[in-house]
MARKOLMAR-740799 format. One record per atom (N, C-alpha, C): residue in one letter; x negated, y, z negated. Coordinates in steps of 0.1 Angstrom, whole numbers, padded with zeros to 4 digits, always signed. Example, Ala and Ser with C-alpha at 12.3 -4.5 7.8 and 13.67 -1.06 7.14 Angstrom:
2
A-0132-0057-0078/A-0123-0045-0078/A-0132-0033-0078/S-0128-0022-0071/S-0137-0011-0071/S-0129+0000-0079/
***
This chain:
301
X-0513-0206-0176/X-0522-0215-0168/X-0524-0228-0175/X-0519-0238-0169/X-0523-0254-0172/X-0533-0258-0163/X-0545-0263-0174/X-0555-0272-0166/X-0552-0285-0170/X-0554-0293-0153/X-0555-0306-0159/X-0567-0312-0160/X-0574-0314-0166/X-0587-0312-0181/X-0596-0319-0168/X-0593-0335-0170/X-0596-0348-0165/X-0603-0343-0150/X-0592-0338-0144/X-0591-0341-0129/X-0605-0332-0121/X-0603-0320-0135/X-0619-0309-0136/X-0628-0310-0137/X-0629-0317-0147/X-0640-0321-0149/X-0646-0337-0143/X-0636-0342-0136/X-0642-0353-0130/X-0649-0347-0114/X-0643-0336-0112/X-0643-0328-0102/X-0663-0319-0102/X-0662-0315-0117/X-0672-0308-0121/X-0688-0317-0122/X-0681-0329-0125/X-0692-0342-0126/X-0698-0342-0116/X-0696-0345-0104/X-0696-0347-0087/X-0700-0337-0079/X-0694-0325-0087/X-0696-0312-0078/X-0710-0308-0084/X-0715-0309-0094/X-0731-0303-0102/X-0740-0314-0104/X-0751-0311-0096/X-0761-0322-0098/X-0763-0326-0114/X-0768-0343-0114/X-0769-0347-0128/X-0782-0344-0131/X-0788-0335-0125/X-0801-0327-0127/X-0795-0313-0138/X-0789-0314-0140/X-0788-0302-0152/X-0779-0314-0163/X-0792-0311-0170/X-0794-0320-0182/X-0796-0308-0199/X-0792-0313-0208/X-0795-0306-0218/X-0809-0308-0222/X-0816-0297-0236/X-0832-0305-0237/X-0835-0316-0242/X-0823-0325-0246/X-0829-0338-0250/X-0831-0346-0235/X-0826-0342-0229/X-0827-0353-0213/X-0810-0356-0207/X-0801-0354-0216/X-0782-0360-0217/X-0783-0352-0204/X-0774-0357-0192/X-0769-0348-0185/X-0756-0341-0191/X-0754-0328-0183/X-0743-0325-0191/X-0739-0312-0177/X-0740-0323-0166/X-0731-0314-0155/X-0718-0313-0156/X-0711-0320-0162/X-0696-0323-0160/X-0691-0310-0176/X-0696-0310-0184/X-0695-0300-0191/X-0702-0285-0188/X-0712-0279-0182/X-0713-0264-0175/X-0705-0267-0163/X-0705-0273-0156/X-0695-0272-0141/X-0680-0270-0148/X-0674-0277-0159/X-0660-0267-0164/X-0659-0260-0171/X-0672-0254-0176/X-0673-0242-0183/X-0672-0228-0172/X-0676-0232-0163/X-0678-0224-0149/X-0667-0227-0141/X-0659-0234-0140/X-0642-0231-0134/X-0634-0227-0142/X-0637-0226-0154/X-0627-0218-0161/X-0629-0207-0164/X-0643-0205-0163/X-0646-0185-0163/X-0640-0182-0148/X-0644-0189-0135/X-0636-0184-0123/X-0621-0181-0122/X-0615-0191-0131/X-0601-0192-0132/X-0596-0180-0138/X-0604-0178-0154/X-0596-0165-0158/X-0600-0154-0149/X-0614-0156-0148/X-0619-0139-0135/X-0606-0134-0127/X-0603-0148-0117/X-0601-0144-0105/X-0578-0146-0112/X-0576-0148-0124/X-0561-0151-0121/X-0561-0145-0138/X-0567-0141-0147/X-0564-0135-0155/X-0550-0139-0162/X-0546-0149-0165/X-0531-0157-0175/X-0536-0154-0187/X-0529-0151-0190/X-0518-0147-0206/X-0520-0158-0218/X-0523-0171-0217/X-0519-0184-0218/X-0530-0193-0212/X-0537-0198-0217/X-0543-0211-0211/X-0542-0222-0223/X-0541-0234-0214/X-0540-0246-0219/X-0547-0256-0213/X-0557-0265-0219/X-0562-0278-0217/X-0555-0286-0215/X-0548-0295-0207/X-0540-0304-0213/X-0551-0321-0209/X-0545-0326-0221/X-0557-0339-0215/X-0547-0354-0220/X-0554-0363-0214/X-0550-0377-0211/X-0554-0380-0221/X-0545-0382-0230/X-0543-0393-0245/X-0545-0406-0238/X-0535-0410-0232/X-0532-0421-0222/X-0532-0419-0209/X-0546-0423-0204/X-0548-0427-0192/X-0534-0434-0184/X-0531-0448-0191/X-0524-0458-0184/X-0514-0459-0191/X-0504-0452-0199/X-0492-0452-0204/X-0484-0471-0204/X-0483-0478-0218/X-0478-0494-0213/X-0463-0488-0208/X-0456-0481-0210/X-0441-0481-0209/X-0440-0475-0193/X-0452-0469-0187/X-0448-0467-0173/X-0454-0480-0168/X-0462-0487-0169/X-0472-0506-0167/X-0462-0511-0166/X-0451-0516-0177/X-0438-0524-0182/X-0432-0522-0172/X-0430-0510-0162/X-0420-0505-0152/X-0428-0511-0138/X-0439-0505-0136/X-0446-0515-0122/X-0462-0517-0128/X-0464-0530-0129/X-0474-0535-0138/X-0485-0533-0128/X-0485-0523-0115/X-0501-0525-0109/X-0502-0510-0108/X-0497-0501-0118/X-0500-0488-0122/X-0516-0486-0122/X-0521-0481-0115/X-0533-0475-0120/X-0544-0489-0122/X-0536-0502-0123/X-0543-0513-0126/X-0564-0517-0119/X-0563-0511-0108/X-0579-0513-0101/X-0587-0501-0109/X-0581-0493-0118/X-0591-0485-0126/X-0595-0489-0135/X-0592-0503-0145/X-0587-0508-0159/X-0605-0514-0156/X-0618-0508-0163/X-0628-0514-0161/X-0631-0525-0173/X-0623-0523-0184/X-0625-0532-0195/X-0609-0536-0201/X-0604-0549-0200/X-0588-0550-0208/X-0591-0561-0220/X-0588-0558-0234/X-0589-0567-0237/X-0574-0571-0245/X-0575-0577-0256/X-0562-0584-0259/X-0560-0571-0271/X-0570-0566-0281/X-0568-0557-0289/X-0569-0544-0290/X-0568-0542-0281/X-0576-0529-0275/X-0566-0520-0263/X-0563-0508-0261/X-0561-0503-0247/X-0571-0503-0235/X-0564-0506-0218/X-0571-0508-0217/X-0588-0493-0214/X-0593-0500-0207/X-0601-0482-0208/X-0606-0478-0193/X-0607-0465-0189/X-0605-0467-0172/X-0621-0464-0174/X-0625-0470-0160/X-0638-0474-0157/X-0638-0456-0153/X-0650-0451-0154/X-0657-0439-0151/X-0670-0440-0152/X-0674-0428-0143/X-0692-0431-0144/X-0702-0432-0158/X-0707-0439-0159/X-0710-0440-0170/X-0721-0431-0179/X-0724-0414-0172/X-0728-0403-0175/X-0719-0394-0176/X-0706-0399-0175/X-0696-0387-0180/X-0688-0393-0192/X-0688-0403-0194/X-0678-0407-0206/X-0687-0402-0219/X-0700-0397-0222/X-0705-0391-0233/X-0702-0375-0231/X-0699-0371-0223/X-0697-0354-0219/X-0683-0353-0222/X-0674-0360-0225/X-0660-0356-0226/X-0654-0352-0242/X-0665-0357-0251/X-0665-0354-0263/X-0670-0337-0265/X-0677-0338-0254/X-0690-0326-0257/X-0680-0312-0254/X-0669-0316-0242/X-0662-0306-0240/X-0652-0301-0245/X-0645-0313-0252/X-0634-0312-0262/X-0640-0302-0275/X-0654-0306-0276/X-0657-0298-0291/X-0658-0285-0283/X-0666-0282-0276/X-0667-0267-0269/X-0652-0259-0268/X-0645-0266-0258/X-0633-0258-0258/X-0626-0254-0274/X-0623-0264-0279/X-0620-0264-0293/X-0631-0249-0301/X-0643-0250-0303/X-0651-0240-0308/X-0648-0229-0303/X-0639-0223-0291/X-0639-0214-0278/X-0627-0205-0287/X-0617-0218-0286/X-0604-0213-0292/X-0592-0218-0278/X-0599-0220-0272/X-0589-0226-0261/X-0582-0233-0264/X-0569-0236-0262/X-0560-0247-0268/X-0559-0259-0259/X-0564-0271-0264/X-0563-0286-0259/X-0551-0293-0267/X-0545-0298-0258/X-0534-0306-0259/X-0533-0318-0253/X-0532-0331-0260/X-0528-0342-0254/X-0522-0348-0263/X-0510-0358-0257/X-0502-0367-0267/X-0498-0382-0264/X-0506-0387-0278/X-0504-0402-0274/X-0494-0410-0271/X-0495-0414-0260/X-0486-0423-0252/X-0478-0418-0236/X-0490-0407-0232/X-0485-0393-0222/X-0501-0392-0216/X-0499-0391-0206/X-0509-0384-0195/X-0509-0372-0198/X-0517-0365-0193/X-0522-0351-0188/X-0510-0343-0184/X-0504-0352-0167/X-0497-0349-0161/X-0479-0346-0173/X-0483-0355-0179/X-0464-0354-0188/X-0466-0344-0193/X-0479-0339-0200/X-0479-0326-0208/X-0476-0311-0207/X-0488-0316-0191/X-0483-0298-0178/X-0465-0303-0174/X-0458-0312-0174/X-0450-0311-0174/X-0440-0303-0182/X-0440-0313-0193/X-0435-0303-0204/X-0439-0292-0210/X-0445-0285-0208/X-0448-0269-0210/X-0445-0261-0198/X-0444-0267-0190/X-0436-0260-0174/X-0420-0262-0173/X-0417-0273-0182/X-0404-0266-0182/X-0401-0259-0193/X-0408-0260-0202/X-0403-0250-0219/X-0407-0234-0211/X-0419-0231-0199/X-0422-0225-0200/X-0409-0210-0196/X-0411-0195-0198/X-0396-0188-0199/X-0408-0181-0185/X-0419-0178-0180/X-0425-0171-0175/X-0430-0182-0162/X-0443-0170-0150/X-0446-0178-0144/X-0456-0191-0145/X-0458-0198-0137/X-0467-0209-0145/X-0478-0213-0130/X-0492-0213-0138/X-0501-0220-0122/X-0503-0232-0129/X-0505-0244-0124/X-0511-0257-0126/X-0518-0258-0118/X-0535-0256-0126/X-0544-0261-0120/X-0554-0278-0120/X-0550-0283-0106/X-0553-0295-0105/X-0554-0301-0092/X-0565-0312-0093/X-0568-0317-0080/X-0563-0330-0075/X-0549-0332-0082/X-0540-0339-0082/X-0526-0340-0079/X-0521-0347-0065/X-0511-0341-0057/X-0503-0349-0067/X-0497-0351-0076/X-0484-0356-0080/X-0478-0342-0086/X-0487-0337-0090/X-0482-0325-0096/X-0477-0317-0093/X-0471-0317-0075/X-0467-0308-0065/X-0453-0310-0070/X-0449-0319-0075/X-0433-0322-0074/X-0430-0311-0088/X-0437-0303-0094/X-0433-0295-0105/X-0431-0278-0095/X-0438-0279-0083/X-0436-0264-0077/X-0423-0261-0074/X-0422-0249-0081/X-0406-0240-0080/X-0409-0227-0076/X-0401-0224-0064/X-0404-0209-0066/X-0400-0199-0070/X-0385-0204-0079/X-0374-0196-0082/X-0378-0197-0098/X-0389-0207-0099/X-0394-0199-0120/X-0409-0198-0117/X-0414-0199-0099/X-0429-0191-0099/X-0436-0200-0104/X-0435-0217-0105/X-0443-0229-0111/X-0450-0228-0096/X-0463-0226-0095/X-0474-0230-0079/X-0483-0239-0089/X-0491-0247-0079/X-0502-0256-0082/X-0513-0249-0076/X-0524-0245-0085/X-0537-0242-0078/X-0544-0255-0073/X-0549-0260-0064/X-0560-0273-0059/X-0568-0271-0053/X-0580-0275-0062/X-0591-0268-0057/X-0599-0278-0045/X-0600-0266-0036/X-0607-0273-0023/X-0620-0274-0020/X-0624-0266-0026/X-0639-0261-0028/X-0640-0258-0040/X-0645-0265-0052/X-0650-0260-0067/X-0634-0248-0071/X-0640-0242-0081/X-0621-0239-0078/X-0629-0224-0072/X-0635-0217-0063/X-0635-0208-0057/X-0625-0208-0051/X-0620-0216-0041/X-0614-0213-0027/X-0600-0225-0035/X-0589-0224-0040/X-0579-0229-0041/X-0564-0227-0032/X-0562-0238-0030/X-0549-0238-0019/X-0538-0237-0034/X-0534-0225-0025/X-0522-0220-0039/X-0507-0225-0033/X-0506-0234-0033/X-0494-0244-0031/X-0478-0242-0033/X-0475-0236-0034/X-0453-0229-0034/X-0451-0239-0022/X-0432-0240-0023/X-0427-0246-0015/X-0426-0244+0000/X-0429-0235+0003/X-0434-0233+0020/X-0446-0239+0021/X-0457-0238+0015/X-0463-0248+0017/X-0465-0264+0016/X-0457-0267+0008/X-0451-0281+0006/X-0444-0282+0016/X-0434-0276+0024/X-0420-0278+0034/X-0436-0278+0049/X-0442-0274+0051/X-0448-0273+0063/X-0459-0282+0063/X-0462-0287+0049/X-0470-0298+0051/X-0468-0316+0047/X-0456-0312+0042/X-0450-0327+0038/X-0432-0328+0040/X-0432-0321+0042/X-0412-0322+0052/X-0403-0315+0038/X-0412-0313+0025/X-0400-0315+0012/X-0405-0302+0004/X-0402-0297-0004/X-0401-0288-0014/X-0403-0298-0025/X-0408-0285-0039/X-0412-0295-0049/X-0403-0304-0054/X-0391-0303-0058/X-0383-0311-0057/X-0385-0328-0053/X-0386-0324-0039/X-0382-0334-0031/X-0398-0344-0035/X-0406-0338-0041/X-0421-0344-0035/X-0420-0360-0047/X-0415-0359-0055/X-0414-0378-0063/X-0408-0383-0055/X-0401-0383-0046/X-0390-0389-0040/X-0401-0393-0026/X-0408-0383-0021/X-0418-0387-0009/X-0431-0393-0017/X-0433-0392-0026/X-0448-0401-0028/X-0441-0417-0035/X-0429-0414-0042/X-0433-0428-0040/X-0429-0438-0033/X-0419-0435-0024/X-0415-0439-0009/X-0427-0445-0002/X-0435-0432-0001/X-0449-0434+0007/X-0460-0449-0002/X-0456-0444-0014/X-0468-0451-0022/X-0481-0446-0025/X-0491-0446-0031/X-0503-0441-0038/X-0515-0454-0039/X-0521-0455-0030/X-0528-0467-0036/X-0540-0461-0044/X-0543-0447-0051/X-0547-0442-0062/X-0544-0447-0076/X-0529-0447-0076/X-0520-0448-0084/X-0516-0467-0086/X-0519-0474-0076/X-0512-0484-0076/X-0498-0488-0073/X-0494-0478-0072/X-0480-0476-0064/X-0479-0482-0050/X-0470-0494-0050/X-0470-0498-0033/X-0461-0493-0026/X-0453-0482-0031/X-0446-0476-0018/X-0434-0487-0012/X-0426-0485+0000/X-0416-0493+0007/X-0424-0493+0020/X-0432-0507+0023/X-0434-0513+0037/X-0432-0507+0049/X-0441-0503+0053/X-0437-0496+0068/X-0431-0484+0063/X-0433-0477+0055/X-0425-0461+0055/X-0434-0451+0052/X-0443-0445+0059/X-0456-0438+0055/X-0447-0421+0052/X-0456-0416+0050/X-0452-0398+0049/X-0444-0391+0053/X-0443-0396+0069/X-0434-0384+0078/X-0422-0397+0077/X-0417-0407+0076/X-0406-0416+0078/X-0400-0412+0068/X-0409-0411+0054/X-0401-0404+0042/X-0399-0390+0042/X-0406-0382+0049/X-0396-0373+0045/X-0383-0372+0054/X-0387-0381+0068/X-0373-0375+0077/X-0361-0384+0072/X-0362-0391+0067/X-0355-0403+0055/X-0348-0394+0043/X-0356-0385+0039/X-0351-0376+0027/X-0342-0364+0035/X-0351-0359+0045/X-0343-0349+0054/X-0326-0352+0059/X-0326-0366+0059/X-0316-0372+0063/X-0302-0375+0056/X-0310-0379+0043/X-0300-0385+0032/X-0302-0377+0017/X-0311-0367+0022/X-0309-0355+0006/X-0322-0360-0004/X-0322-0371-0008/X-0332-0383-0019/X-0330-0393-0021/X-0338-0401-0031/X-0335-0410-0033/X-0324-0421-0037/X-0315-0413-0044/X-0301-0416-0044/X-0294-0421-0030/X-0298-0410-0027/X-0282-0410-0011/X-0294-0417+0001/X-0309-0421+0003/X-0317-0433+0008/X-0306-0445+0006/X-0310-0448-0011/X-0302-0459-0016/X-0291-0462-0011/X-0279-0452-0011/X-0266-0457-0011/X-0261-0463+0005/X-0272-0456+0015/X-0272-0452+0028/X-0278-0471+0035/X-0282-0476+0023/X-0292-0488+0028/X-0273-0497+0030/X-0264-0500+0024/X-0259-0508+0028/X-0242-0503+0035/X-0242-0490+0041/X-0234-0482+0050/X-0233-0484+0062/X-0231-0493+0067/X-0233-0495+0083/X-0233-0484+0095/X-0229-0471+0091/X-0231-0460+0100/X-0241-0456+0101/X-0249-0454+0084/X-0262-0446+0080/X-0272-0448+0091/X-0278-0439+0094/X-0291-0435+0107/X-0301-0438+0103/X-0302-0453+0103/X-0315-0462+0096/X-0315-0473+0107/X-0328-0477+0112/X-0327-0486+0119/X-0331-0501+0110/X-0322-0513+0121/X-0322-0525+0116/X-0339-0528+0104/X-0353-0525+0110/X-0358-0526+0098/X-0361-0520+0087/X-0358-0506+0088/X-0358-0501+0080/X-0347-0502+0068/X-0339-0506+0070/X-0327-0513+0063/X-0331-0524+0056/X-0338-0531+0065/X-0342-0546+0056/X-0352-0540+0043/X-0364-0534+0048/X-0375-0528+0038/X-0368-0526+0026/X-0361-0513+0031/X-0357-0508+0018/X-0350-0515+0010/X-0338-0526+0016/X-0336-0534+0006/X-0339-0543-0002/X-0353-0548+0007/X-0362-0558-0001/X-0368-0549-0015/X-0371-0536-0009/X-0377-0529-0020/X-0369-0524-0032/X-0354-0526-0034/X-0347-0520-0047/X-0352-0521-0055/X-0355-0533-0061/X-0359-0534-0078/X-0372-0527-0078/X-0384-0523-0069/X-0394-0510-0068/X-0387-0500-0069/X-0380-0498-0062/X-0371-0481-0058/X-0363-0479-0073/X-0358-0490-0079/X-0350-0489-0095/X-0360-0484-0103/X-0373-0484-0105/X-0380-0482-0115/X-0393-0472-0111/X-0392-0469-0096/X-0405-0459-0094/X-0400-0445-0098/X-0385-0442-0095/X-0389-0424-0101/X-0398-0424-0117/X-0390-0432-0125/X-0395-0430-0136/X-0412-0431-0141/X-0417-0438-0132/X-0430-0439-0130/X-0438-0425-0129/X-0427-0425-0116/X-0439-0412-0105/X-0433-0394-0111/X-0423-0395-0116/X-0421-0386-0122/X-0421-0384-0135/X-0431-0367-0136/X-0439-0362-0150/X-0429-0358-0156/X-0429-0366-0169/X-0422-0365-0185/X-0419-0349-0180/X-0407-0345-0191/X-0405-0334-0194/X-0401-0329-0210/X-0400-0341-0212/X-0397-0342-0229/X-0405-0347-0238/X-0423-0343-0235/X-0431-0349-0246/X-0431-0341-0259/X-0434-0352-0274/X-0432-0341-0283/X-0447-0333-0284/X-0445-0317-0282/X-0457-0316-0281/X-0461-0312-0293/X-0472-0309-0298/X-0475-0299-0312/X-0475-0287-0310/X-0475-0280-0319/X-0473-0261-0324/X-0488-0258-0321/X-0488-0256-0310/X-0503-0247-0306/X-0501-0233-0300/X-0514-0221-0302/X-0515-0211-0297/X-0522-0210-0282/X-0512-0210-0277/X-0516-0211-0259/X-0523-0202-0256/X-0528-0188-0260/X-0527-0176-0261/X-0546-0175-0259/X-0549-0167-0244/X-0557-0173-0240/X-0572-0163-0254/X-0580-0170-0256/X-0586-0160-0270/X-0598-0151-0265/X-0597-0144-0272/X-0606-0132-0267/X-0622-0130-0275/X-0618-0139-0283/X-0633-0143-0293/X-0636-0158-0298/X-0642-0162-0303/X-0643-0177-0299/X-0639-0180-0318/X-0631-0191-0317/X-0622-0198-0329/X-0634-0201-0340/X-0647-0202-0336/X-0654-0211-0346/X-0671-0205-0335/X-0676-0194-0337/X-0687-0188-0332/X-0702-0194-0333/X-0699-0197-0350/X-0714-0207-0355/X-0714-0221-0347/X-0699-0226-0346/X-0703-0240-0341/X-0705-0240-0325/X-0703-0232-0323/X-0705-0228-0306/X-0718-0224-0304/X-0722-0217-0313/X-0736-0212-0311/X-0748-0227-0308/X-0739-0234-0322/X-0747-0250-0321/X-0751-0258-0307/X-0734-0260-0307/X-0732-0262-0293/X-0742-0259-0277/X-0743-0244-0281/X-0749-0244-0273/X-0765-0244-0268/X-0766-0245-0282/X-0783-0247-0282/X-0781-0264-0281/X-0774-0272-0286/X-0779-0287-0287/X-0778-0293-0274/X-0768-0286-0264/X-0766-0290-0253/X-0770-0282-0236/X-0779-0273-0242/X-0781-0262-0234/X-0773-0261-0225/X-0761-0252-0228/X-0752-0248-0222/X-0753-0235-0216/X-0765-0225-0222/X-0772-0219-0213/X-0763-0206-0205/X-0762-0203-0192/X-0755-0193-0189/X-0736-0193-0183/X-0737-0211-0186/X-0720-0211-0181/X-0713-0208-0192/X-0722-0212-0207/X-0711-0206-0222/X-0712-0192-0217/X-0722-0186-0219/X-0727-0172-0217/X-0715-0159-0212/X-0717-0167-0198/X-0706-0161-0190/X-0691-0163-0193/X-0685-0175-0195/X-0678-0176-0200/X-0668-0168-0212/X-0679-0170-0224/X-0676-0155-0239/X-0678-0147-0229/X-0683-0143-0225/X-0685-0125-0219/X-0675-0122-0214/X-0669-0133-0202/X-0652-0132-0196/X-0641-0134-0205/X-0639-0140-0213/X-0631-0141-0223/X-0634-0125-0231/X-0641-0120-0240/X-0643-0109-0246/X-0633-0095-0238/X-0623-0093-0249/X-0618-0079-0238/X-0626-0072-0238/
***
């Protein structure tokens, strides 16, 4: 099981009043709300394996260098010496330390590597992986990793992660025209204005995939733009060829690394906590109260 850390706990922020505060006054909803989807997660899916994976880099420069309006409306502070740093609420950027040391004290293994998203990391561990794999996240790019022939599904949670849409390629094919495969090839056709991604003009969701339906991907789109047979109408012809030098540099964008180097960690989900005294701390300094609680209790064979 890959969590994408970020996406959880921004999730967790939002989802738990900032009325659960530790005893000095700190809120610290965004830390018990993912102490509490990850006890649901092992409850209800029990993996072999869990992993944190977290955003070293938010905004990667070598995917920026490729389309410089990546992610760019998040960038709340840029300076000249500095990376830049994405704006977030300004009661959760003190809780993200708080969780990294918890998980860490747990024994849970966190992983991020500099100059890689979140997303490149669940990447590369899903393809090293030899077994099945869930990625849990509330983030559709990560759909383009579902396989059902190595058992890769995305859990996304629709409600808190109680109620998660467990995502395989029948559910991709019935709700966006493509299998995991195909799904970089439809979002960034489509575009992400999350992402900063502007997509190809006039070509929303269903144009892309019957576009892909038509010509296989991105490649055979491409080759199909200057074919005079190809089953593209006069504008759509134009679009896409205004859009090449986009279309040259968006897979690389939209699609998650598979080759990060990662480090030698024990994925191996723990059954007693790595560092108990500092946990204990933990949890008195931050009253963490019954979501640690429950948590060790679930974890403990």
């Amino acid at each position: 099981m890959l969590l994408d850390t970020a996406s959880l706990y921004f999730r967790a922020y939002f989802g738990v009043p900032e009325s659960v505060r530790a005893p000095d006054g700190t809120p610290v909803n965004a830390v018990r709300g993912l102490l509490d989807f990850i006890d649901r997660l092992v409850k209800d899916h029990r993996p072999d394996d869990l992993v944190a994976c977290m955003d070293a880099d938010w905004r990667p420069q070598w995917r920026v260098d490729l389309i410089p309006s990546y992610k760019a409306h998040r960038v709340a502070v840029e300076t000249a010496t500095g990376p830049d740093e994405e704006e977030v609420p300004d009661t959760l950027s003190p809780q993200v330390p708080v969780i990294e040391e918890v998980l860490d004290a747990l024994g849970i293994a966190r992983v991020g590597v500099a100059g890689y998203e979140a997303d490149d990391v669940i990447g590369t561990f899903t393809a090293r992986a030899t077994g099945p794999v869930d990625i849990v996240t509330g983030d559709r790019d990560l759909y383009q990793l579902v396989d059902d022939a190595r058992g890769v599904r995305v859990l996304y949670p629709v409600k808190g992660v109680g109620t998660l849409q467990l995502t395989d390629e029948a559910l991709l094919r019935e709700k966006y025209g493509v299998g995991g495969a195909g799904y970089a090839d439809l979002a960034l056709l489509r575009g992400d204005p999350s992402d900063g991604l502007p997509g190809v003009p006039g070509i929303g969701e269903k144009t892309a995939a019957k576009l892909l339906a038509e010509f296989g991907d991105l490649a055979g789109i491409v080759a199909a733009i200057d074919r005079p047979t190809a089953k593209l109408t006069p504008t759509q012809r134009r679009r896409l060829h205004e859009a090449l030098p986009y279309l040259a540099v968006a897979p690389e964008v939209v699609r998650v690394a598979a080759d990060v180097p990662l480090p030698v960690v024990d994925p191996a989900l723990p059954r007693a906590p790595h560092a108990p005294e500092a946990l204990d701390r933990l949890a008195e300094r931050w009253g963490l109260g019954g979501s640690l609680s429950r948590l060790r209790s679930t974890l403990s064979p």
